[in-house]
C-alpha positions as CSV (number, residue, x, y, z in Angstrom):
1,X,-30.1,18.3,-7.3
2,X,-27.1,18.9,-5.7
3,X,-24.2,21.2,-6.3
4,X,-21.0,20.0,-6.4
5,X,-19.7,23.4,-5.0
6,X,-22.5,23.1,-2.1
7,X,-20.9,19.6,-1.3
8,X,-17.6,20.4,-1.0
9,X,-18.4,23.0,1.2
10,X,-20.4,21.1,3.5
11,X,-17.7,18.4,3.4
12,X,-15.1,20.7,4.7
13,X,-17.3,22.0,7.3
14,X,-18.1,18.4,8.4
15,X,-14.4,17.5,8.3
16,X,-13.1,20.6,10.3
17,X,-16.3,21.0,12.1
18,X,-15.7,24.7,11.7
19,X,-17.0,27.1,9.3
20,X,-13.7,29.3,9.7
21,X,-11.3,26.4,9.3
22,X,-13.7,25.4,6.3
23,X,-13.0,28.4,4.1
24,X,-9.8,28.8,4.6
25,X,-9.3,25.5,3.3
26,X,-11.4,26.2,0.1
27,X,-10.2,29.6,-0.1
28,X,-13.5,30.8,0.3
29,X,-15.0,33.9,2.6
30,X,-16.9,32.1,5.3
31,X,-20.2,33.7,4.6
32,X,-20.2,31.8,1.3
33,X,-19.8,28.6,2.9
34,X,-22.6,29.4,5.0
35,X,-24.2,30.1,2.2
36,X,-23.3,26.9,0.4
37,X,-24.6,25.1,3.5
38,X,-28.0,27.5,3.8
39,X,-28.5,26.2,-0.3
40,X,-27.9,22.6,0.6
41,X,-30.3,22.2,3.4
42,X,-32.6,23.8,1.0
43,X,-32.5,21.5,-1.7
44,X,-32.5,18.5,1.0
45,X,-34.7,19.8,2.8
46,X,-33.6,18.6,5.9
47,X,-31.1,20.8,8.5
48,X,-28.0,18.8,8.3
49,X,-25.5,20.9,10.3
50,X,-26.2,22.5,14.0
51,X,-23.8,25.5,15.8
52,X,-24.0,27.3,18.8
53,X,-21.6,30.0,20.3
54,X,-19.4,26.6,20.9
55,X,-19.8,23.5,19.0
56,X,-20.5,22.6,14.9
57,X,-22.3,19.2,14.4
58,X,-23.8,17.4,12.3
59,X,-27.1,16.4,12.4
60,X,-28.0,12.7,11.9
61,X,-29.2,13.6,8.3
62,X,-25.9,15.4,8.0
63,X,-23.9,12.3,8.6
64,X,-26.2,10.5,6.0
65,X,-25.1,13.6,3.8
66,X,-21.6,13.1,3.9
67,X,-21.4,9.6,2.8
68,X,-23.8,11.1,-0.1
69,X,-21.6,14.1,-0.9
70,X,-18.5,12.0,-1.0
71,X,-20.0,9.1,-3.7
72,X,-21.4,12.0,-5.8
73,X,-18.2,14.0,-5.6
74,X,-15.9,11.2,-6.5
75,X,-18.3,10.0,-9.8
76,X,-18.2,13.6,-10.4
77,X,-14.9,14.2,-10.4
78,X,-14.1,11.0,-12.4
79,X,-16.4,11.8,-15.0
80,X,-14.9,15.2,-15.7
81,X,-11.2,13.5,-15.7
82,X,-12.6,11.2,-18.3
83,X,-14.4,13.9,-20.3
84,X,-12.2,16.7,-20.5
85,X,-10.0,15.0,-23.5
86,X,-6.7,15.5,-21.0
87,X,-7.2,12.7,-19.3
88,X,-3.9,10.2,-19.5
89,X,-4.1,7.8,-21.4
90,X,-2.5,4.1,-22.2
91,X,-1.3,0.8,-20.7
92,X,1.0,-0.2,-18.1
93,X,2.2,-3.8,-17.5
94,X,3.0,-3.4,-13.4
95,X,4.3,-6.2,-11.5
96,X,4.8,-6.7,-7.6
97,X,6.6,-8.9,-5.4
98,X,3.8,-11.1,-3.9
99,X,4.4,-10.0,-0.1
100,X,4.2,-6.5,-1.3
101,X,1.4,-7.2,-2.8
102,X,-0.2,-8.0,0.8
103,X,0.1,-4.4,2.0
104,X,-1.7,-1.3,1.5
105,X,-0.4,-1.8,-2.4
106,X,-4.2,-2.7,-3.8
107,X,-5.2,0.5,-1.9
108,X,-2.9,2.5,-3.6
109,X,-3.8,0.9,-6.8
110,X,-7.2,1.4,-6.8
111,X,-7.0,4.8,-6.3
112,X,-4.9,4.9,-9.0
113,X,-7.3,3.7,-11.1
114,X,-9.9,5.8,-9.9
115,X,-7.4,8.6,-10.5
116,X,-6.6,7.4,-14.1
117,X,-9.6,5.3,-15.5
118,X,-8.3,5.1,-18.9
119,X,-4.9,4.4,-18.2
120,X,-5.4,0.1,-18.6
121,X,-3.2,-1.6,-15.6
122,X,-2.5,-5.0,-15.8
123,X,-0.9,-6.4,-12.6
124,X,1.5,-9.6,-12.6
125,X,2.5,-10.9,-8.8
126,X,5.4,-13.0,-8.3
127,X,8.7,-13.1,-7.3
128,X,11.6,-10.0,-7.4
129,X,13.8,-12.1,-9.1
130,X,11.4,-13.1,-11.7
131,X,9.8,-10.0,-12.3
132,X,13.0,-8.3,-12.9
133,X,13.9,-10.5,-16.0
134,X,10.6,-10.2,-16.9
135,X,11.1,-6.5,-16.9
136,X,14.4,-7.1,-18.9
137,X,12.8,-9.1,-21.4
138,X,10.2,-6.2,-22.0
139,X,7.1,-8.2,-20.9
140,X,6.7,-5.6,-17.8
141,X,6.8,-1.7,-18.0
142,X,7.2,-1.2,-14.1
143,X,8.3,-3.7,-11.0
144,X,7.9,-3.2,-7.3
145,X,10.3,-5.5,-5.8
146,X,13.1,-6.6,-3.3
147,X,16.5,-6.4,-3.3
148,X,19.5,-5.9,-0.8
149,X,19.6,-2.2,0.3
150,X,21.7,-0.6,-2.4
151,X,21.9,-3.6,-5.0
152,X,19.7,-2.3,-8.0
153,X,19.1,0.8,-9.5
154,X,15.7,2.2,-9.1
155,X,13.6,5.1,-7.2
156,X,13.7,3.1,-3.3
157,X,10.1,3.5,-1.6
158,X,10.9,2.3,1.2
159,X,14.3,1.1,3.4
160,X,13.6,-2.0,5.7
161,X,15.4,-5.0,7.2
162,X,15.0,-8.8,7.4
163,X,13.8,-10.5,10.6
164,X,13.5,-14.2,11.5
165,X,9.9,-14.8,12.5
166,X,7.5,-17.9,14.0
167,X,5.4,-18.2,16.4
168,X,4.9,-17.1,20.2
169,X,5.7,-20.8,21.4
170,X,8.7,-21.9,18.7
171,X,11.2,-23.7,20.0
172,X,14.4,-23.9,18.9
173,X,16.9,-26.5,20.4
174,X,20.6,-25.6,20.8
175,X,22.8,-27.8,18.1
176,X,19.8,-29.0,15.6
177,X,19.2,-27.2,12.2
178,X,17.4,-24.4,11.8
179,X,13.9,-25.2,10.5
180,X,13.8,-23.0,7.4
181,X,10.6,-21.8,5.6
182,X,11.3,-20.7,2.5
183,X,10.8,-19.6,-1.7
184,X,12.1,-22.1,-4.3
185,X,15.4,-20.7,-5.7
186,X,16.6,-18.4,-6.5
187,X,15.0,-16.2,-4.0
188,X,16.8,-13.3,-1.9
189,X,15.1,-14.5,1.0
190,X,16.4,-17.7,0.8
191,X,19.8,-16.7,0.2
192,X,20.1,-14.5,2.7
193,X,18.9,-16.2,5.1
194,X,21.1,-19.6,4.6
195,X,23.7,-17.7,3.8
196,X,23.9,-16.1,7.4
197,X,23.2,-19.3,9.1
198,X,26.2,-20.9,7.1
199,X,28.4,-17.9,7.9
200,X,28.0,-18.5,11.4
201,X,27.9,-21.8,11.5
202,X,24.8,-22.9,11.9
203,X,22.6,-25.7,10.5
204,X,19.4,-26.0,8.7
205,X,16.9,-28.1,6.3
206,X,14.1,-26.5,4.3
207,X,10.6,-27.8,6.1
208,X,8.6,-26.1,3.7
209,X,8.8,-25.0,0.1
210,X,6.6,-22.6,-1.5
211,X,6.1,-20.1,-4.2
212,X,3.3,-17.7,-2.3
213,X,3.4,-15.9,0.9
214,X,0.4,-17.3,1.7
215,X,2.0,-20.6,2.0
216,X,4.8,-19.1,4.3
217,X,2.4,-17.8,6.4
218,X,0.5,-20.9,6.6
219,X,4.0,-22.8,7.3
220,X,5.2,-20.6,10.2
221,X,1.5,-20.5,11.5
222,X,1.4,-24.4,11.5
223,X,4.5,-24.5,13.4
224,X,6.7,-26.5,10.8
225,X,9.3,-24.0,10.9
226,X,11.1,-19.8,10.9
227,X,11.0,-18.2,8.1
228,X,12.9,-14.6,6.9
229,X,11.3,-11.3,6.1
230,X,10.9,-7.7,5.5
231,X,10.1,-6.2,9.5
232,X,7.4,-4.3,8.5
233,X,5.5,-7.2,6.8
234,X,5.4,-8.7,9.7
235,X,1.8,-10.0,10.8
236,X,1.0,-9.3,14.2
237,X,0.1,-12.9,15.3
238,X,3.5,-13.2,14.0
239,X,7.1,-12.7,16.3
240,X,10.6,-11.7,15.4
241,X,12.6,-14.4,17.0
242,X,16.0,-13.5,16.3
243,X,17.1,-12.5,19.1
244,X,15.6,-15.1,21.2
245,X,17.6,-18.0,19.3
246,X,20.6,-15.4,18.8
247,X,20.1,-16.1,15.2
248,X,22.5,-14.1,12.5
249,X,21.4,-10.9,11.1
250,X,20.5,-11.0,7.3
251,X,20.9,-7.7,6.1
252,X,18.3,-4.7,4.4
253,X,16.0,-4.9,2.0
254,X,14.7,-1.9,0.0
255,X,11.4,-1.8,-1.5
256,X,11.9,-0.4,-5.1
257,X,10.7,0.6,-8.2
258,X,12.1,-0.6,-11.5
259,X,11.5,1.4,-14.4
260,X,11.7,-0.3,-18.6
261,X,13.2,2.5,-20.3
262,X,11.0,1.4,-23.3
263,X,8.0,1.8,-21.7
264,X,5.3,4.9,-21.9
265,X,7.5,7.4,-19.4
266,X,4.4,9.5,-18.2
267,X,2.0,6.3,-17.8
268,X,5.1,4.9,-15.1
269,X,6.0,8.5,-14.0
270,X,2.2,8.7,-12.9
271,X,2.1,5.4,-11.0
272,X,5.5,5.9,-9.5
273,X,4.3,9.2,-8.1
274,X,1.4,7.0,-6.6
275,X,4.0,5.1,-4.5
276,X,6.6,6.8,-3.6
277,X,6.2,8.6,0.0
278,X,3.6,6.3,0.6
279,X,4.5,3.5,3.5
280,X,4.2,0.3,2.7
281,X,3.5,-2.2,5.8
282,X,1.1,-5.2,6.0
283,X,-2.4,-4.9,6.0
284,X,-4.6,-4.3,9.1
């Protein structure tokens, strides 16, 4: 009923909101995307874009239109990646660091997937450390993890630094230990963080042990103690309290990718080119 070619037309119009800036995205001479638009009213039967000497809008069926346009144009565009025998093919065994795994990393994933429908991902969260002799062992093709700026091989996504975080109201009194939130070891986190505290001389105890950053959220949240991470994971009920409590810097972090050398190159190629230049910072 509708033509893809009529949609995409009307889609850049409703985007730009001019039929000039339209074309010249499409490449097309602006009387065909009025025509497009002219054809596509037609077979709605409904006006779904106004102009004057000023303004382009879009009429309330218009808007309807759009979210229309886009669902069609997405099944049709998967359905003639899947069809057209060139579509990549195979399996990739991809594992994240869980606090990666809380950022816009599922978005990038899905569309992936959308991207790549028969390519079959399986997904493993857990920590770097883990993942990395996982990948080393061959039970992963591809890791996303953590490591000290400069420490591993790898194509770096994204550079970042640690940051002691609690609450708004946590309360630190000079001369007891540092109340430390934390991953079992090994975990870089961990390390780093006790190993600045011990290099300046200050104390801590672990309040809180867990495997998940859900459960280091939920620690800090509940006020049992600080923990350390990545800035830009941040939450933003969250604060960076190192500088309040003149606690010790703990060093960079860079978000990379890990590659099996084993594994299906153009399967990992195509999901590392999903990542990379993307940013990756917690979820709004």
């Amino acid at each position: 009923m509708f033509e893809p070619a009529q949609l995409r037309s009307f889609l850049a119009v409703a985007d730009t909101l001019s039929f000039t800036r339209a074309a010249e995205r499409l490449g097309l001479a602006q009387p065909t995307i009025s025509q497009h638009i002219r054809k596509l009213e037609a077979a709605a039967k409904r006006s779904l874009i106004t102009r004057d000497t000023r303004d382009v809008r879009l009429t309330d069926n218009g808007d309807a239109m759009a979210g229309f346009a886009r669902n069609i144009l997405s099944a049709h565009d998967a359905a003639a990646r899947y069809f057209s025998g060139s579509a990549m093919r195979g399996r990739l065994r991809f594992g994240t660091a869980d606090d990666l795994a809380i950022t816009g990393l599922p978005r990038i994933l899905r569309e992936f997937r959308q991207i790549y429908p028969q390519i079959n991902l399986e997904l493993t969260v857990g920590q770097s450390d883990q993942l990395y002799r996982k990948l080393n062992a061959g039970q992963l093709d591809l890791v996303f993890v953590k490591w000290v700026a400069g420490a591993k091989d790898g194509t770096v996504v994204q550079h970042d630094s640690f940051s002691w975080v609690g609450l708004e109201q946590t309360a630190l009194e000079h001369g007891t230990p540092v109340p430390l939130i934390a991953y079992p070891a090994p975990s870089l986190s961990r390390k780093l963080a006790i190993d600045a505290l011990e290099a300046h001389g200050r104390t801590w105890r672990i309040t809180c042990t867990t495997r998940q950053i859900s459960g280091v959220l939920a620690a800090v949240r509940a006020g049992i103690g600080v923990a350390v991470m990545p800035t830009s994971l941040v939450p933003e009920d969250l604060k960076i309290i190192t500088r309040r409590f003149d606690l010790p810097a703990v060093g960079d972090v860079d978000f990379t990718l890990i590659r099996n050398p084993l594994a299906n190159a153009e399967v990992i190629d195509a999901l590392t080119q999903s990542i990379v230049g993307r940013t990756i910072n917690r979820q709004t």
